[in-house]
N, C-alpha and C positions, 0 to 999 in steps of 0.2 A: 687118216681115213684112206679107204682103197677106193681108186675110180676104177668103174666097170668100163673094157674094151666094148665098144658097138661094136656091132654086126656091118660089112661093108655092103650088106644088099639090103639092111634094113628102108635105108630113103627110096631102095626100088620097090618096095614092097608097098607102103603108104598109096593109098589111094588120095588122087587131089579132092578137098575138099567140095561137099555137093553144096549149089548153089540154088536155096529155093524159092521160088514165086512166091508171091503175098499170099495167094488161095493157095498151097500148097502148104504154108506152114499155120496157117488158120486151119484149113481139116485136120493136121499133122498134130495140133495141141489141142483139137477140140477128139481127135480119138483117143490121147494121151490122158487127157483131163477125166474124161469117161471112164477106161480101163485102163490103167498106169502100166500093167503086164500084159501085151498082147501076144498071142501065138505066132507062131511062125508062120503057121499058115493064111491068118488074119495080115500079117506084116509083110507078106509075099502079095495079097490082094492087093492092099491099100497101094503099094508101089505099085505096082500095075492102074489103078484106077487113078494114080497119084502121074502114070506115065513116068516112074522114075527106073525104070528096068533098063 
């Protein structure tokens, strides 16, 4: 088998992982649960109401 070279700025690229409140991932699965495909523009609100911007 062939290993693929990484990319040297791939780990600067990676955003740290977001860390959510209890009420934050309770709305987060209760709008998931509802509409499994949200828009972009619904998913741009809910982080803002979410305060996740």
């Amino acid at each position: 088998t062939r290993k693929l070279k990484k990319k040297k700025s791939e780990k600067e690229d990676k955003r740290p992982r977001t860390a959510f409140t209890a009420e934050q991932l309770q709305r987060l699965k209760a709008e998931f649960q509802a509409n499994r495909y949200i828009t972009e523009q619904r998913r741009q609100s809910l982080a803002q109401e979410l305060n996740l911007n």
